[in-house]
Every structure is written in structure tokens, then in C-alpha cells.
N, C-alpha and C positions, 0 to 999 in steps of 0.2 A: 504494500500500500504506500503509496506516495502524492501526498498533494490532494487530500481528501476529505478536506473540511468540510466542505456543501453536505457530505452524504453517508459521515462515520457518525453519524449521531444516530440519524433513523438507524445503522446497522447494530450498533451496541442497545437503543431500545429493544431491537427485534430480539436481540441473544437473553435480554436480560428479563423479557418480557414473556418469557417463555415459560409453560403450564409448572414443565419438568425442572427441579431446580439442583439437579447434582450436577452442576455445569461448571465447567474451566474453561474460560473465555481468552485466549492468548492473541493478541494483537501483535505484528509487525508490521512497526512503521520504518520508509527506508531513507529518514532523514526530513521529513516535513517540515516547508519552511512557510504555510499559510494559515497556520491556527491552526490545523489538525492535532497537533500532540496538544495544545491548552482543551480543544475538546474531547481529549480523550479522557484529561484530568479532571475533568471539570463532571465527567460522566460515571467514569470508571467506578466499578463496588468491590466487594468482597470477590466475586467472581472473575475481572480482570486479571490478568497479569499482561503488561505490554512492555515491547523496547522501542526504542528511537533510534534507530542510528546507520549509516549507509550499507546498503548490499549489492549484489554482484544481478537484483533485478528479481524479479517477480516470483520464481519457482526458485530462485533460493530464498526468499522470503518465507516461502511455506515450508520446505526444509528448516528453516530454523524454528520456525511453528511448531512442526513434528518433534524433532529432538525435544522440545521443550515441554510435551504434550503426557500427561499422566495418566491420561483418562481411558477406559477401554475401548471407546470408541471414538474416530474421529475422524469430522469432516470438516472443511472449509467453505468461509464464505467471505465472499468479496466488501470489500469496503463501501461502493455501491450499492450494492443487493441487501435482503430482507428477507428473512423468516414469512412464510403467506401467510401466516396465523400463529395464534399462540400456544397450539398443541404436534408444533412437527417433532419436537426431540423429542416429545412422549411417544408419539406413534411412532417414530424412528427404534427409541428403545423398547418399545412393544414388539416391535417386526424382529428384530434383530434375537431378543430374547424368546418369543414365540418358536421362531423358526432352524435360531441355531445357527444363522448364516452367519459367511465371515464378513458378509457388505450387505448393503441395500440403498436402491435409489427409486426417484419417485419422478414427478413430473417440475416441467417449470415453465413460468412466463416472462418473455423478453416484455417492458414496459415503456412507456415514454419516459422520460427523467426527471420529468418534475407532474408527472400525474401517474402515481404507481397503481393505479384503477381501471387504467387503459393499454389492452394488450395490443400489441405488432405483434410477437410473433407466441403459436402456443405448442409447445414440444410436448408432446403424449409418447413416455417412452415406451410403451409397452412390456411383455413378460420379455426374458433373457432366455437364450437357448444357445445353446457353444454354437461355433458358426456366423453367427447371425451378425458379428462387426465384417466379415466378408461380401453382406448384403446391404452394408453403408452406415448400418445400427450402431450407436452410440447411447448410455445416457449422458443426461446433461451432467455436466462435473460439479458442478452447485450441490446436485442434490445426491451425491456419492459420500456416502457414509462407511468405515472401515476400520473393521478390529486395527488396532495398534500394533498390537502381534502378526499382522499381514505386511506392514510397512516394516516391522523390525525384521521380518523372514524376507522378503522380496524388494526392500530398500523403497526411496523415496522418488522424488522429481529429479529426471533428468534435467540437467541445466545444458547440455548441449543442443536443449532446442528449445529457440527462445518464444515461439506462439504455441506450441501445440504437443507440450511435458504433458499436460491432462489427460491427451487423448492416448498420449504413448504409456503413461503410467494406468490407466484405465485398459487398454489395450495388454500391457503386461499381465496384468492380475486375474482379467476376466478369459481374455483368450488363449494365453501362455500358459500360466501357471493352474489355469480353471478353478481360482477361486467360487467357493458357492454366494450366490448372491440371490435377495428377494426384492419384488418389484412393490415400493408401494404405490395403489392407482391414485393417486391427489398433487393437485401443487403445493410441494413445496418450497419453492423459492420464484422469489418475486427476482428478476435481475433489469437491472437498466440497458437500453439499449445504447450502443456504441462502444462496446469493448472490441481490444486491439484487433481480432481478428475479422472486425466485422466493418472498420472504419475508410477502407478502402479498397481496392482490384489488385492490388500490391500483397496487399498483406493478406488476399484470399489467394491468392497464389503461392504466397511464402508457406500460408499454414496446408495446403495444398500438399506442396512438397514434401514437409513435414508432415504431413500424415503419412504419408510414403515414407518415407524412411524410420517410422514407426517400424512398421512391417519390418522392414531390412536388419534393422539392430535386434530387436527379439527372433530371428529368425522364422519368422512369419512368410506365408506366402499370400501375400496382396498386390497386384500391382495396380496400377492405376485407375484401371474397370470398376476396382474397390473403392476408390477415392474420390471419383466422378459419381457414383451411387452415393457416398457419405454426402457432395453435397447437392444433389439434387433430393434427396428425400428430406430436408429444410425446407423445399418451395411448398408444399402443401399447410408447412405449419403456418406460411401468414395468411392463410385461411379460413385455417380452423378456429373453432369457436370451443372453446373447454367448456362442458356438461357443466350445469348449476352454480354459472358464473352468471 
């Protein structure tokens, strides 16, 4: 997180504001010079723990989240983005405990940035079946939840890729190593529209590439067929309309 003032406030409400209260909230910030760190202080409870200070960029930022993280389960959320209510870590530690898996993910809405009421784009991940990232499937990284114990066995964010560690560490777990995972069907996470991979043709190209050589370094076989699926099955979601919204 960097330079986050406008929108670390709604994020630390959404965490703190939550049903489920056995939470460790760890924030990285990677040197903010806009009032972000005074509103962190200014917010922060019992449940914070944050730093300030410069890093090597985005997924080592959450690398150092991870190392720092005691909790048995763990997921990330952007400085940006929102909890869609105030029962997801319940129903997250519901699912997880229920089922036994070592992850689970659910659904989520791209929104405008100053009317989080109004979706662009609505990603319905559906169930997980091995395979099925060969047919362009992804879930959304927002709403990816994972034992602790899966990151200490299988390691964390690749930092030799700077748009698209999510998809490759996502891609590691679920299609590599075949982690078990449960699907839960609800939005949980509200995200802002305009993050890096979405902000221009450039940088849909770079994360592009980098989806591809996802494949390559886990020793995967995808090629490009794979990645041209991954992003034409996005065009439907600024369509779709999410059930009982």
C-alpha cells in the first residue's frame, strides 16, 4: 500500500467492523507521504499491527504481511477495497472449519471509486474442479483465503512478477500443488475499479505475458489459448447483474 489516504479508512472500518472478532489486522505501508500513516493512527485498535516504511513494491509488501501473520488463516485485502458486509470472516471461518479445506474463495464486485453501491464489473467464481485454470478460471485474489500452513509449505508471492504474483501464486496452490479449496457463493469483497492491471493496453499485455509464464515456472502446461480464455471470460462479467443485489 502506498499513497492511500482517500480509501485506508473505509478498509480498516470494513476489517474492524466485522461480525467475527478473532482478527489480526496487519497493514503495510511502503513509505506514505499523504496522511495515510496519520490515518492509520488515528484509526488503528487492538487488532492492528502496521509498519511504514519502503519496499521492493506490492507483493513484497504482502510477503512481509505473511511473515508477520499468526493467524490460521489468511487472506489479503487491498487498501482500496472493502469487506461487502459484516459477516465475510464469519462465513469464511465457517466454510473453512465446516469443510476442512486448506482455502476458500467466494465472489466479488469491481465498483466505481467513490460510489461503492454501483457495480462495473461482477465476477461469479463458480465451484473449482483441477483443470479448470486451463479453461481461463480464476478466483478473484481478494477473496482467497488460506491456511498459513499452505504458505509456510508452498512459500509466498513471487516478486519476479510485478502485475500478476496472484495469479501465479493462486495458480501454484490450486493447480500445482492441488490444494483443496471451497467455493463460497456470495460477494465478498467490494474492490475499486482501476487497479494496475486494468488501467491501460500496456499493462493488459504485460499481465498477459505474465500469466504465461505462470505456467512456465510451475511447470505447467498453458500456452497462450489458456490466457486468451482467462481474459475473454471477464467480458461477460460487465454484464452480469449479481442475484439479490
Amino acid at each position: 500500500m502506498y499513497n492511500a489516504a482517500d480509501t485506508i479508512g473505509d478498509c480498516i472500518r470494513s476489517v474492524s467492523g466485522q461480525s467475527y472478532d478473532d482478527i489480526e489486522h496487519i497493514i503495510i505501508d511502503g513509505g506514505s507521504t499523504d496522511g495515510t500513516v496519520e490515518k492509520i493512527q488515528e484509526q488503528a485498535n487492538g487488532h492492528v499491527v502496521w509498519v511504514s516504511e519502503k519496499d521492493k513494491g506490492f507483493y513484497d509488501a504482502l510477503n512481509k504481511g505473511l511473515v508477520m501473520a499468526r493467524g490460521d488463516v489468511v487472506g489479503t485485502l487491498n487498501a482500496d477495497d472493502i469487506y461487502a458486509n459484516q459477516q465475510v470472516l464469519q462465513k469464511v471461518a465457517g466454510a473453512l472449519e465446516k469443510s476442512g479445506a486448506d482455502s476458500c474463495y467466494g465472489d466479488l464486485l469491481y465498483v466505481f471509486p467513490r460510489d461503492l453501491n454501483r457495480t462495473i464489473r461482477c465476477w461469479v467464481s463458480g465451484a473449482y474442479k483441477p483443470g479448470q485454470f486451463h479453461r481461463g478460471w480464476m478466483p478473484p485474489h481478494p477473496t482467497f483465503f488460506v491456511r498459513r500452513e499452505i504458505y509456510e509449505k508452498y512459500g509466498g508471492f513471487n516478486t519476479d512478477f510485478r502485475i500478476a504474483a496472484d495469479y501465479e501464486l493462486m495458480l501454484r496452490f490450486l493447480e500445482k500443488h492441488r490444494i483443496s479449496t471451497v467455493y463460497i457463493p456470495e460477494v465478498l469483497i467490494k474492490m475499486r475499479w482501476g487497479g494496475t492491471s486494468n488501467r491501460s493496453l500496456g499493462n493488459l499485455a504485460r499481465k498477459s505475458y505474465e500469466d504465461y509464464l505462470a505456467w512456465q515456472v510451475n511447470g505447467l502446461d498453458g500456452g497462450f489459448s489458456t490466457i486468451l480464455l482467462k481474459n475473454a471470460v471477464k467480458i461477460p462479467q460487465f454484464f452480469r447483474k449479481y442475484p439479490n443485489l
